[in-house]
Residue, then its C-alpha position, 0 to 999 in steps of 0.5 A: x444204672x444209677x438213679x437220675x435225681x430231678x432238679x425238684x429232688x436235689x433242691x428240696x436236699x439242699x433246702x435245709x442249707x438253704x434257708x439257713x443261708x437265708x436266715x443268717x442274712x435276716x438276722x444280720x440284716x434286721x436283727x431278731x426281733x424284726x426277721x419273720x418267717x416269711x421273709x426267711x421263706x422267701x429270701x431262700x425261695x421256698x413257701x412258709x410250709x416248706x419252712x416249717x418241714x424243717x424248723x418249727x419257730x424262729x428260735x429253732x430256726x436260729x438255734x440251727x444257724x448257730x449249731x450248723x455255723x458257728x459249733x463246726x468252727x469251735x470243734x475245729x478249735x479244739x482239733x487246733x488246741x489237741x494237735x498242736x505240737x508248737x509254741x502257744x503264742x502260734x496256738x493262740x495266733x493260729x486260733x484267732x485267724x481262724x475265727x477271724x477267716x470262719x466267723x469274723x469275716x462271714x455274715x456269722x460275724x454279725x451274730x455277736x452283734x445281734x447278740x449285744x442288741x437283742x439279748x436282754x429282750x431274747x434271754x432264752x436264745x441268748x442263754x443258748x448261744x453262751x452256752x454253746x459259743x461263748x462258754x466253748x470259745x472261752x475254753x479253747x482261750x483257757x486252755x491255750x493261756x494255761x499251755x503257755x503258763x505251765x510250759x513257761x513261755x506265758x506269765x502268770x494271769x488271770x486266764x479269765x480276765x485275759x480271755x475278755x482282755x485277748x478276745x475284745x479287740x477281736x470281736x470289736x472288729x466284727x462288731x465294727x464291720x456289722x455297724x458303723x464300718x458297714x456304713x463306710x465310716x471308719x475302715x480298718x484293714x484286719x490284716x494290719x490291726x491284727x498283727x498290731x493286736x497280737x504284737x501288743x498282746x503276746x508282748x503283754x503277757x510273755x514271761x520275763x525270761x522269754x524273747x519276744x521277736x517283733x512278729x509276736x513270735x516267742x524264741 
């Protein structure tokens, strides 16, 4: 017979996924600065101490939320970036959905605003955070725009300024929806303004002898 595990058993497992539930929301919500410990316990309803089993500080506690929330997406990334066997106009569309899907419309969306607001006062987590979102993001870009200049289908560029200028209007969007759009002003329909985005842009950096079909699609 297989041993029966007890509600308490199978809550003190998932205690772990659940405070970091927990303290995304916090983060988002107040920032970094203003989420405690506490609140963090509380929200995911545990105490303080069954916190601490598990993260020592508010910094480790966000580190994991990163580690456990934004890395996965980042190394599903690179799997899209080794696979893919198309044009690198759909890599890169393909690309952006999923961090739309995965981050961008998820509560981890909020994290790159929480990033622009706190980072001068927290340069330790925010160093962290470049280093293992922003400088894995900006490669899997890098090498998706470089695919597409070396097999013809892109233009030549300055693959680093082009990562910001591709990237900025994505991240735009989920700073808007953690700020101004939260408060009901000024919605915007991804769906619409995405495609409007990658049109402007695979227009923008296609090579002079490649088609550009109106869907932003090469041929």
């Amino acid at each position: 017979m297989l041993p029966i595990e007890s509600p308490r058993q199978r809550r003190k497992e998932a205690r772990p996924a659940e405070l970091l539930a927990a303290a995304l929301e916090m983060f988002v919500e107040k920032g970094f600065a203003a989420t405690r410990l506490d609140d963090v316990a509380k929200r995911a309803g545990v105490s303080k101490g069954t916190l601490y089993l598990y993260f020592d500080s508010k910094d480790a506690l966000f580190k994991a939320v990163i580690q456990e929330g934004i890395v996965p997406v980042l190394q599903q990334g690179a799997g899209m970036v080794e696979r893919h066997t198309g044009s690198s106009a759909d890599l890169l569309r393909d690309l952006i959905a999923a961090w739309w899907q995965l981050i961008g419309n998820t509560h981890l969306g909020g994290v790159p605003k929480l990033m622009i607001s706190e980072a001068g006062n927290f340069p330790e987590i925010a160093t962290y955070y470049y280093e293992n979102v922003i400088l894995r993001g900006r490669d899997l870009m890098r090498r998706t725009l470089q695919r597409g200049i070396d097999q013809g289908e892109f233009r030549a560029l300055n693959i680093e300024q082009a990562i910001d200028v591709i990237f900025a209007p994505v991240l735009m969007m989920a700073i808007w929806r953690h700020s101004l759009g939260a408060c009901g002003c000024g919605q915007h329909d991804p769906e619409s303004y995405f495609a409007t985005h990658l049109d402007m842009m695979l227009c923008g950096i296609a090579h002079p002898s490649a088609t550009v079909q109106p869907d932003g699609m090469h041929s």
